[in-house]
Residue frames relative to the residue before (quaternion, step in Angstrom):
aa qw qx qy qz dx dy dz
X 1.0000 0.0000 0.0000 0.0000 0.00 0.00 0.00
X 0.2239 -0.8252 0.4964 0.1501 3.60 -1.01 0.68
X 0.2167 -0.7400 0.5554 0.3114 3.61 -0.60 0.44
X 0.1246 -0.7750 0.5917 0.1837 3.54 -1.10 0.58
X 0.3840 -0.7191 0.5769 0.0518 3.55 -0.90 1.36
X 0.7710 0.1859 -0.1237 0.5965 3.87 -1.36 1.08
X 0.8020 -0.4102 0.3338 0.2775 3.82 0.19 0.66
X 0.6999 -0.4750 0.2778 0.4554 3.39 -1.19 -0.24
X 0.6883 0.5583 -0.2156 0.4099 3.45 1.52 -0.53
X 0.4775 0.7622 -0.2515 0.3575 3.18 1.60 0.16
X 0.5489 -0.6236 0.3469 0.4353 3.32 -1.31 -0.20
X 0.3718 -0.6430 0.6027 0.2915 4.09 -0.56 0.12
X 0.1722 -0.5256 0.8258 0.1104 3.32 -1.83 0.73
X 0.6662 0.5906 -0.3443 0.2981 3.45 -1.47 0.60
X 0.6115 -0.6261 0.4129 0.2521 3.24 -1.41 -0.49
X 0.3566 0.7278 -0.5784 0.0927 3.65 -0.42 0.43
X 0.8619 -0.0213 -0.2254 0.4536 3.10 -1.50 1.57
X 0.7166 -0.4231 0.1925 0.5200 3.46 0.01 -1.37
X 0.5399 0.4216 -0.4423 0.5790 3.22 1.17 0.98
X 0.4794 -0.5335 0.6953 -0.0462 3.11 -2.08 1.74
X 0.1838 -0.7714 0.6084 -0.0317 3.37 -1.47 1.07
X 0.0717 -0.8439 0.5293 -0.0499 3.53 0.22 0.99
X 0.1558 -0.8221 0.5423 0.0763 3.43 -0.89 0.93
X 0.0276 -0.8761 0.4779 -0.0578 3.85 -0.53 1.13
X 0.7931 0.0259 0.1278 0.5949 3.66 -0.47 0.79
X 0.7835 -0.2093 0.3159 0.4924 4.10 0.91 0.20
X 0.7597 0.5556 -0.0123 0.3377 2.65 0.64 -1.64
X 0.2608 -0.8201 0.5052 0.0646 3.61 -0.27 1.52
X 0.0754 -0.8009 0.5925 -0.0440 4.17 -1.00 0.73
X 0.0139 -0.7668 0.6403 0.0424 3.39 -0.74 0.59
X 0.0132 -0.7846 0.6163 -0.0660 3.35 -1.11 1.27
X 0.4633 -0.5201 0.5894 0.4093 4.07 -0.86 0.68
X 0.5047 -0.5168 0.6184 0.3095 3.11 -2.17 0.67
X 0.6806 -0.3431 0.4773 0.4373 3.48 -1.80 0.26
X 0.1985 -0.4926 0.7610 0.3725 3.45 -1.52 0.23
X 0.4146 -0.4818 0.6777 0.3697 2.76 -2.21 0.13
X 0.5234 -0.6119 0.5276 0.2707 3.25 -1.47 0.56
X 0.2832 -0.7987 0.4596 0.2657 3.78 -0.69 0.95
X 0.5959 -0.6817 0.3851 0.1785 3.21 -0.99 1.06
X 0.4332 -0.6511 0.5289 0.3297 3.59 -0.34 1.45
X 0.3974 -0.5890 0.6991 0.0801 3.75 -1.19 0.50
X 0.4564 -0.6403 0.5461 0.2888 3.89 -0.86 0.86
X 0.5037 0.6631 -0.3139 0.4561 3.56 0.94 -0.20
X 0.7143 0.5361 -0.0983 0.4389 2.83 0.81 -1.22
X 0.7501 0.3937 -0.1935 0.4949 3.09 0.53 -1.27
X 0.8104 0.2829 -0.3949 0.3275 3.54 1.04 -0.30
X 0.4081 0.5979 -0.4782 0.4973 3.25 1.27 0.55
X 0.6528 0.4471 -0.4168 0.4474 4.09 0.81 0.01
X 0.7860 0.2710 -0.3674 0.4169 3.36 1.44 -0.38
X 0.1544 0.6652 -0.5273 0.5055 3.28 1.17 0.93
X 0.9244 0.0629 -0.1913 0.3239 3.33 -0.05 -0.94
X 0.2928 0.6746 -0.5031 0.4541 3.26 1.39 0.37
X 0.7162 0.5597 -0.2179 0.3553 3.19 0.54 -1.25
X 0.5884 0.5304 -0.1946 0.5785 3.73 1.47 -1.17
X 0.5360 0.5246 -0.3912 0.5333 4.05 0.74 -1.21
X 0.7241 0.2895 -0.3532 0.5168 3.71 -0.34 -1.31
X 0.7684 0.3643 -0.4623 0.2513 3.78 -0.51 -0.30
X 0.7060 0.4699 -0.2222 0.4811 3.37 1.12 -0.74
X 0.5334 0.6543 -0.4509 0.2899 3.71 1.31 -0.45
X 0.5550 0.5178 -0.3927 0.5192 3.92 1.08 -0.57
X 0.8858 0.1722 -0.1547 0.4021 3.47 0.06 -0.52
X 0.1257 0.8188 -0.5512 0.0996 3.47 0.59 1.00
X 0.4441 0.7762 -0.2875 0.3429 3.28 1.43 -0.03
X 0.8434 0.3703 -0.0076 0.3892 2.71 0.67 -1.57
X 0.6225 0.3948 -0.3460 0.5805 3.45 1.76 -0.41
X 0.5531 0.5440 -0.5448 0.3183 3.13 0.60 -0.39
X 0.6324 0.3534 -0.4032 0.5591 4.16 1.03 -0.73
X 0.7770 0.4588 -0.3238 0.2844 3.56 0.56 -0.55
X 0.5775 0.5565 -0.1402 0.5807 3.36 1.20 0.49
X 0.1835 0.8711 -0.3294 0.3146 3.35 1.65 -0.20
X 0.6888 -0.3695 0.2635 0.5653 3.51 -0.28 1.16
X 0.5983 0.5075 -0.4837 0.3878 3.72 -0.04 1.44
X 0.8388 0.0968 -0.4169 0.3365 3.41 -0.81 1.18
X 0.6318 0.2903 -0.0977 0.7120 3.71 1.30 -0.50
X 0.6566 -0.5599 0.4183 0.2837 3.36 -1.42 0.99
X 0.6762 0.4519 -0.2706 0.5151 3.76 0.93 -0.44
X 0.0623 -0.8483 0.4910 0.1883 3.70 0.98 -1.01
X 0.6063 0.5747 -0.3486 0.4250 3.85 -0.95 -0.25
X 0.8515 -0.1999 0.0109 0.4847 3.56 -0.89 0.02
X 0.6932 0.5132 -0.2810 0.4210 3.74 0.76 -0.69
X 0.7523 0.4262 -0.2760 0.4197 3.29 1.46 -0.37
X 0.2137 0.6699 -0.3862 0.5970 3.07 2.14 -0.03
X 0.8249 0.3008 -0.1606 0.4508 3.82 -0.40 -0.86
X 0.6041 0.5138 -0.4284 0.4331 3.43 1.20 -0.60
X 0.7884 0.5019 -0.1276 0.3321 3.40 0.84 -1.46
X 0.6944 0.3864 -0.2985 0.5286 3.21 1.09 -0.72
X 0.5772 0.5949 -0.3593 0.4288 3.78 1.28 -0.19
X 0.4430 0.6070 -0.3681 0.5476 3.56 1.70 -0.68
X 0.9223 0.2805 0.1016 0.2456 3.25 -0.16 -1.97
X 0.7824 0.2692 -0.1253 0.5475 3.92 0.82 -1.12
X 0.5696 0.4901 -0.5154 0.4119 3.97 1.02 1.00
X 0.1988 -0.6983 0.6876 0.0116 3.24 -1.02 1.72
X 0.4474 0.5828 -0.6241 0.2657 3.37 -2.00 0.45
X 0.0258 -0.5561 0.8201 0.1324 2.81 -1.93 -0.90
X 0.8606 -0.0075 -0.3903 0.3270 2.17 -2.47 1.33
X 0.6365 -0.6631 0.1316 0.3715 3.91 0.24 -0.61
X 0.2975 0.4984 -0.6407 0.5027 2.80 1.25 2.11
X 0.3574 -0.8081 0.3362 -0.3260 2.99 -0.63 1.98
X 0.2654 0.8667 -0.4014 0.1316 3.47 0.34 0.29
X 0.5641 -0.5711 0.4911 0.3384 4.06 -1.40 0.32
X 0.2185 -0.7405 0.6034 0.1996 3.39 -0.21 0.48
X 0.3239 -0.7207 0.4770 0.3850 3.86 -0.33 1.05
X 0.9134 0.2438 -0.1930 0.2627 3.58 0.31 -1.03
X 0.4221 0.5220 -0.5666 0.4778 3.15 1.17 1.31
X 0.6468 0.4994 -0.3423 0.4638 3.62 0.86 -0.88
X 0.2250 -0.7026 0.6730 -0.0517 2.96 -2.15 1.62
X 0.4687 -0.6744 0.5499 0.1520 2.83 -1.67 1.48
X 0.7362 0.1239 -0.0295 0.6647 3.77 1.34 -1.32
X 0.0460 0.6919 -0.7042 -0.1525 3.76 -1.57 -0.26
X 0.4160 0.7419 -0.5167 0.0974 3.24 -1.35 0.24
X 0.4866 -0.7475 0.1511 0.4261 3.61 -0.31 -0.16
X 0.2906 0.7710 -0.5238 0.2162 3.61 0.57 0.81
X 0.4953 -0.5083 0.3856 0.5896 4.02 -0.58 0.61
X 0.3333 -0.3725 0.8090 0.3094 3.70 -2.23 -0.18
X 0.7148 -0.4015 0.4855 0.3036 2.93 -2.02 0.60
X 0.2816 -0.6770 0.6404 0.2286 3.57 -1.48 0.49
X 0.9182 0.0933 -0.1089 0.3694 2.87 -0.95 1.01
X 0.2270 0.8397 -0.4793 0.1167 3.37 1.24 0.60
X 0.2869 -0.7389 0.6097 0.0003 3.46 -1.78 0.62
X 0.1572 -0.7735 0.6132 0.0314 3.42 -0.72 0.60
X 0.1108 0.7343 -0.6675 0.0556 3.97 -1.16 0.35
X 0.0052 0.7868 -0.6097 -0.0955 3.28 -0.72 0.75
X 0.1077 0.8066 -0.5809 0.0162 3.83 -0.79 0.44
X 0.8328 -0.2056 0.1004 0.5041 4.14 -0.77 0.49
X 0.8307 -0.3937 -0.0609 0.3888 2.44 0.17 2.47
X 0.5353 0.4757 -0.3520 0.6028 4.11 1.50 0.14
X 0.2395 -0.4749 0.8408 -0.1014 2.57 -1.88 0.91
X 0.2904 -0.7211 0.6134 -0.1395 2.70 -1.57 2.04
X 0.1941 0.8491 -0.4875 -0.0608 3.64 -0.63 -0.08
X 0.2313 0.7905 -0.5669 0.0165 3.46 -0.98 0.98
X 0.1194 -0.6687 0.7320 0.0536 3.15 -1.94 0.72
X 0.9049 -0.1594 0.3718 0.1325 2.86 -2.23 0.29
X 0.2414 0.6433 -0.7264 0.0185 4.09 -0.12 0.05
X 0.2444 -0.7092 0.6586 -0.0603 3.06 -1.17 1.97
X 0.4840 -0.5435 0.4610 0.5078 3.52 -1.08 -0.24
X 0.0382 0.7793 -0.6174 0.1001 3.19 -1.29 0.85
X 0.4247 -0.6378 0.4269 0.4802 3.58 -0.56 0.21
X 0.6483 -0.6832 0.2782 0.1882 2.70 -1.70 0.40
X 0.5381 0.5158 -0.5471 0.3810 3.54 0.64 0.56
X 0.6048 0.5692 -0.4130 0.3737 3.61 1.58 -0.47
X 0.5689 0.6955 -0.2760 0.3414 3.71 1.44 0.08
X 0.6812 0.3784 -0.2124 0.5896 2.80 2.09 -0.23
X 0.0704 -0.7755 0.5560 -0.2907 3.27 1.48 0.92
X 0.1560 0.6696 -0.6981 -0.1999 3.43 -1.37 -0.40
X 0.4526 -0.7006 0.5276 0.1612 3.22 -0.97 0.61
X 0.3240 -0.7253 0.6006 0.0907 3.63 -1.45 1.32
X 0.0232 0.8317 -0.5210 -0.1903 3.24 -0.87 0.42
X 0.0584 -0.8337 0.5129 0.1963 3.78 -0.75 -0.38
X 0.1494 -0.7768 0.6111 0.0295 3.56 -0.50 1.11
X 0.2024 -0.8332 0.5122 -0.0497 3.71 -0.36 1.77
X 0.1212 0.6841 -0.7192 -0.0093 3.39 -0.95 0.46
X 0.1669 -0.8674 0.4590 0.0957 2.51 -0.94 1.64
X 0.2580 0.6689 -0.5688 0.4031 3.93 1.62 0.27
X 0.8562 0.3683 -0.0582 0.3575 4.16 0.20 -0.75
X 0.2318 -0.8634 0.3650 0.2600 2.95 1.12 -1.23
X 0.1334 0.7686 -0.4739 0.4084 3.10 2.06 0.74
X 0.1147 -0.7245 0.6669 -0.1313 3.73 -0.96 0.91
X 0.0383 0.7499 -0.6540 -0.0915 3.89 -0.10 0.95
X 0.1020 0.8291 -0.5406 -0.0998 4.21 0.08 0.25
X 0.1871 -0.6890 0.6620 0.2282 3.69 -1.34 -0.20
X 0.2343 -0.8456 0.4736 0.0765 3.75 -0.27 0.76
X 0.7529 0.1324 0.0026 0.6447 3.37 0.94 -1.12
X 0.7317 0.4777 -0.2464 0.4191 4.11 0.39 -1.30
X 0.3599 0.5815 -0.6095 0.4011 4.06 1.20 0.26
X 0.5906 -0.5545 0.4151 0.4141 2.83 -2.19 0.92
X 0.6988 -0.4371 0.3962 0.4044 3.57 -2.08 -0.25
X 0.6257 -0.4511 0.4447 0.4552 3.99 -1.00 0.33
X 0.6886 0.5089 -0.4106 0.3135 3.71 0.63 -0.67
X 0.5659 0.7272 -0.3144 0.2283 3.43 1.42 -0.82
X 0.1132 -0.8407 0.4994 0.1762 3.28 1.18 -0.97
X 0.7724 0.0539 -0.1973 0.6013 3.57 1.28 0.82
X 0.0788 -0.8457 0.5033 -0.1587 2.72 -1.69 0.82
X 0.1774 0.8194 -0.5418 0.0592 4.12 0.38 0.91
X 0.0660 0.7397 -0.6685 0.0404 3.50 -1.73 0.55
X 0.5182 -0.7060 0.3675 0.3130 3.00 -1.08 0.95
X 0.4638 -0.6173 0.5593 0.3016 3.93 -1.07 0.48
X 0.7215 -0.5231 0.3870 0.2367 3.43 -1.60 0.79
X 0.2748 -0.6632 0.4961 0.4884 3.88 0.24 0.70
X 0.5517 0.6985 -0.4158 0.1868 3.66 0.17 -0.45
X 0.7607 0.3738 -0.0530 0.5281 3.24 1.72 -1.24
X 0.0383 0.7546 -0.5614 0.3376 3.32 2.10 1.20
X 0.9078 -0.0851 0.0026 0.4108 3.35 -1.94 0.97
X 0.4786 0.6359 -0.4961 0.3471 3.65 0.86 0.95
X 0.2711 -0.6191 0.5732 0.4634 3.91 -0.86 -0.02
X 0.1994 -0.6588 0.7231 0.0581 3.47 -1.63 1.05
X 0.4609 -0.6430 0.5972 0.1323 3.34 -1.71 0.51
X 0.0251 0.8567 -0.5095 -0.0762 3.71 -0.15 0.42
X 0.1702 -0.7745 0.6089 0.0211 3.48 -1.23 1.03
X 0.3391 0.8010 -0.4423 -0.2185 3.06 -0.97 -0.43
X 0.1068 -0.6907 0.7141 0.0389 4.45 -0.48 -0.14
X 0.5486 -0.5383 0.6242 0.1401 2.39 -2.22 1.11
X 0.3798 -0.4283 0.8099 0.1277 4.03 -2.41 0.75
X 0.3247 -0.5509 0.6892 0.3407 3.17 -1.44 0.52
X 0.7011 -0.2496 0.4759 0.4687 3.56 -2.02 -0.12
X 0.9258 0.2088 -0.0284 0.3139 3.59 -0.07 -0.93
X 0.4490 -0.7383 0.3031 0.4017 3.19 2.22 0.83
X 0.4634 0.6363 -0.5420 0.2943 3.95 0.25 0.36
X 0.7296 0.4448 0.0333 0.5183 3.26 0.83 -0.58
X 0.2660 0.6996 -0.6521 0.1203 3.51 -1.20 0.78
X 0.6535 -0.5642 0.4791 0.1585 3.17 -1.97 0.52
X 0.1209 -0.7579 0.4856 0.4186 3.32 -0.90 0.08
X 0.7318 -0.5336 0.3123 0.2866 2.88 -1.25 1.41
X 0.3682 -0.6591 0.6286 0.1866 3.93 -1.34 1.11
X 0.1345 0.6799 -0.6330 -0.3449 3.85 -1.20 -0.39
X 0.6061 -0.4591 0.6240 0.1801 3.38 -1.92 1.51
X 0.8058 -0.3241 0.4546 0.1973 3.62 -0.15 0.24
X 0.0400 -0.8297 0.4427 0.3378 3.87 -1.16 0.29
X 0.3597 -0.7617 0.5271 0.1125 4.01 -0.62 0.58
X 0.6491 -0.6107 0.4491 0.0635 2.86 -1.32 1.00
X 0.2544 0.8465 -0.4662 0.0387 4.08 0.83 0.04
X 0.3340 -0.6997 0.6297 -0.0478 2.44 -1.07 2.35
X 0.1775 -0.7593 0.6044 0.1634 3.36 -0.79 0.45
C-alpha cells in the first residue's frame, strides 16, 4: 500500500504495482522493484549444453551444411537446420558431459539415393573412396558427390561441397590436410544434384587412422 503525501498531486511513499516511492530531503522518487532473476531449470541448462556442444562441431564447416542442408529439415533449411538436426539426433551422453556421436551426426539430408555400397581407405595422407554405379536415371549420374574428412582432436575440416567427383565415377582419391597427419578423421560423404535442388543425406564411411 502507498501513502500519498500533499494531495492527489503529490509525491507517494510506498508501493504500487511494480513501482516503489521513496521520499528524500522533501523530495519524492519513484524507482521499479528488483526483478527476481528466473531460475535456470536443469532442463535447461542441459539443453544449452547440448547445443554448445552441436555449435563447436558444426562451426568449421558452416559451409558445407549450409549447401548440405538446403531447404531440408526446418522451413528455412541451411545452417539452422544443421544445428536443428544434429541437436535433435547425433548428441550422446548424459547429464552434461556430452558429446557428437560420429555416426549419427549429418553433414547433408535430403532425398536423393546415397551411394551403394560406399568404401573409404585412407593411406599416406590420401583418402580413397568407392561405390557402386547402379542404374539410375540420368540426371542422378550427374550428382556430384560432397565429402568431409573431420578431425575432431582440432577441428580441421578438409570438405568438398560442390567440385566432388560425379555419382557416375564410382571413384575417387585426394590428398588430406597435412594438418590431420597421424590423426583419426571421420569421413562422410552424400550426393548435390547437377543443378543444386536437391541433396542426399549424407552416409559416414567409418573413422581411420591417417598415417602420413
Amino acid at each position: 500500500m502507498a501513502i500519498i503525501d500533499e494531495g492527489i498531486l503529490g509525491g507517494f511513499r510506498g508501493k504500487i504495482g511494480t513501482e516503489v516511492g521513496v521520499s528524500n530531503g522533501g523530495r519524492y522518487y519513484m524507482r521499479s522493484l528488483p526483478r527476481k532473476k528466473k531460475k535456470i531449470t536443469p532442463r535447461e541448462l542441459m539443453n544449452q549444453a547440448k547445443f554448445k556442444v552441436v555449435l563447436e562441431h558444426l562451426d568449421p564447416i558452416k559451409d558445407l551444411v549450409k549447401a548440405g542442408f538446403k531447404d531440408w529439415f526446418t522451413r528455412t533449411g541451411g545452417y539452422r537446420a544443421a544445428l536443428s538436426y544434429n541437436r535433435k539426433y547425433a548428441v550422446a551422453g548424459e547429464e552434461h558431459d556430452f558429446y557428437i556421436d560420429p555416426a549419427l551426426f549429418r553433414m547433408s539430408g535430403g532425398d536423393l539415393p546415397g551411394a551403394l555400397d560406399p568404401q573409404a581407405h585412407i593411406a599416406d595422407g590420401n583418402i580413397e573412396i568407392t561405390w557402386t554405379v547402379a542404374p539410375a536415371i540420368a540426371s542422378e549420374h550427374s550428382d556430384q558427390m560432397m565429402i568431409l574428412v573431420y578431425d575432431r582432436s582440432n577441428s580441421k575440416a578438409l570438405t568438398r561441397v560442390y567440385d566432388g567427383p560425379y555419382r557416375r565415377a564410382g571413384t575417387y582419391s585426394m590428398a588430406i590436410s597435412p594438418e590431420m597427419i597421424n590423426a583419426e578423421v571421420d569421413v562422410y560423404i552424400g550426393f548435390v544434384a547437377a543443378d543444386r535442388s536437391a541433396q542426399s543425406d549424407s552416409q559416414y564411411l567409418g573413422r581411420f587412422l591417417n598415417l602420413g
